[in-house]
C-alpha positions in Angstrom: -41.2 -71.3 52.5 -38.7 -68.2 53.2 -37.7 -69.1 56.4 -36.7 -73.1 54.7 -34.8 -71.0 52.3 -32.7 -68.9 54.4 -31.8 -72.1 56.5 -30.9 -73.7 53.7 -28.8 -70.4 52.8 -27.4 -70.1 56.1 -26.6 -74.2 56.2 -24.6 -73.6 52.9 -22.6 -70.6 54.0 -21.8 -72.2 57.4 -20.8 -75.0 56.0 -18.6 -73.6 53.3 -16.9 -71.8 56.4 -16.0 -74.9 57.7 -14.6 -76.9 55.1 -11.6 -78.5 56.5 -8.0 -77.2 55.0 -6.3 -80.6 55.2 -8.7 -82.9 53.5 -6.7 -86.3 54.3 -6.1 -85.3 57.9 -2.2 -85.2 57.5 -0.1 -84.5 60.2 2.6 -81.9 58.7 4.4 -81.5 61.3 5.5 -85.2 60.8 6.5 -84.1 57.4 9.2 -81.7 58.7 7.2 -78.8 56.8 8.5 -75.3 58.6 5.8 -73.3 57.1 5.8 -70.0 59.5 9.4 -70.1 58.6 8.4 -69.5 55.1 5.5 -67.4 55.7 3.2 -69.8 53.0 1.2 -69.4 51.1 2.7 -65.5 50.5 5.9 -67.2 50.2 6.0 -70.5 48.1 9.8 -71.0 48.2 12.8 -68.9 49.5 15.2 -70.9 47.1 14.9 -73.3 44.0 15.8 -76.5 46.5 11.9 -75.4 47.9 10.1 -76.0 44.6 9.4 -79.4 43.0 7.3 -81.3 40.0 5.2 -84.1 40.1 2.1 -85.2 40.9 0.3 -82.8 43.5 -0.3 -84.6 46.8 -3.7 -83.5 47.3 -5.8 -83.6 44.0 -3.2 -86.1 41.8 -3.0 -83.8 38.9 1.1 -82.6 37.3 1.7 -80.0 39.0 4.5 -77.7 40.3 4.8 -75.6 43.3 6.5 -76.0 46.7 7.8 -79.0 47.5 5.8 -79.9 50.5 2.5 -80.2 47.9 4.5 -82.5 45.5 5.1 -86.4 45.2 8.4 -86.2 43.7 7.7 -90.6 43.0 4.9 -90.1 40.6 6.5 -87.8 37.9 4.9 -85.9 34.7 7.7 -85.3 32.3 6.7 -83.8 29.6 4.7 -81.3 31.7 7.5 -80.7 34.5 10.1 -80.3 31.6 8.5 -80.2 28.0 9.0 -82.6 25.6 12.7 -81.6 24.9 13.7 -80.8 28.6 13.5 -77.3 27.6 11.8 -76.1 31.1 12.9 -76.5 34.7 11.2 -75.2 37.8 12.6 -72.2 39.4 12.2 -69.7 42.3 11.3 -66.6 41.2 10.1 -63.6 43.7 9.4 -66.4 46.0 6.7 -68.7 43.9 7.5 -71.7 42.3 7.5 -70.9 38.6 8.3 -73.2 35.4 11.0 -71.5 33.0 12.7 -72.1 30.1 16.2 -73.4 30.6 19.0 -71.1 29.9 21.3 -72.4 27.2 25.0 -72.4 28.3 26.9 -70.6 24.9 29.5 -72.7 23.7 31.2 -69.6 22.0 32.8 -66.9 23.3 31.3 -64.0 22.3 33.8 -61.2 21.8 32.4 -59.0 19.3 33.9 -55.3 19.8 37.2 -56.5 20.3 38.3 -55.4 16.8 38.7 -58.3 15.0 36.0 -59.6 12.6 35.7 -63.3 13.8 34.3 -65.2 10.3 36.1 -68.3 10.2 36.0 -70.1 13.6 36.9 -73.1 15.2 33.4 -75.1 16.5 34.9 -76.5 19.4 33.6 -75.8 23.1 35.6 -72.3 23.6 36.0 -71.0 20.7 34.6 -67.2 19.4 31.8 -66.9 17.9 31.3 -66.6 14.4 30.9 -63.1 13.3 29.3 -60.9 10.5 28.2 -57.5 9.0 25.1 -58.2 10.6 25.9 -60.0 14.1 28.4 -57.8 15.2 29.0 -54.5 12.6 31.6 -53.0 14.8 34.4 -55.6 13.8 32.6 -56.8 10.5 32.9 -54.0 8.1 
């Protein structure tokens, strides 16, 4: 009875050993992949052009990460950029990471120039509007 289990044992290990890495048998070098040149899986992406969302090519689940393991066709909005496209994917210390979006300011900010800014234009451009509690140094 011992000597079934340890076979068994030794079946499982040996077996888990030799689990194949590419389950669908692709071919990546068809695929133009140039993974030594980016040193994967240490190195997901070297800029943001590497990283992509979708559907991950492997298990069909949203997913982001290097661009190779994503179908681009079969998107996932609301998970690749929320709900109100507040999140895009970036490449950050060389992983594929999902980040909110920086807003662009559509007023300058000049407080400290000596002039209290209160009543502003709200055009593209214009200062910002400023007060004792935004910018004390020009509000006083």
């Amino acid at each position: 009875m011992k000597k079934l289990i340890w076979l068994v044992f030794f079946l499982f290990i040996f077996g888990c050993l030799s689990l194949n890495k590419n389950p669908q048998n692709l071919d990546l070098s068809k695929q133009n992949i140039s993974l030594n040149e980016k040193n994967l899986p240490n190195k997901e992406c070297l800029n943001d052009e590497d990283c992509a969302c979708g559907k991950h090519i492997y298990t069909r689940q949203c997913y982001f990460g290097p661009k190779e393991l994503v179908d681009i066709s079969d998107q996932c909005p609301d998970f690749c950029t929320g709900i109100a496209n507040q999140f895009e994917i970036k490449c950050i210390n060389y992983t594929c990471m999902q980040v909110k979006k920086t807003t662009k300011s559509f007023c300058k900010d000049l407080c400290g120039d000596g002039v209290c800014q209160e009543i502003v234009c709200l055009a593209e451009g214009c200062p910002c509007a400023e007060n004792k509690n935004t910018c004390p140094n020009d509000c006083k």
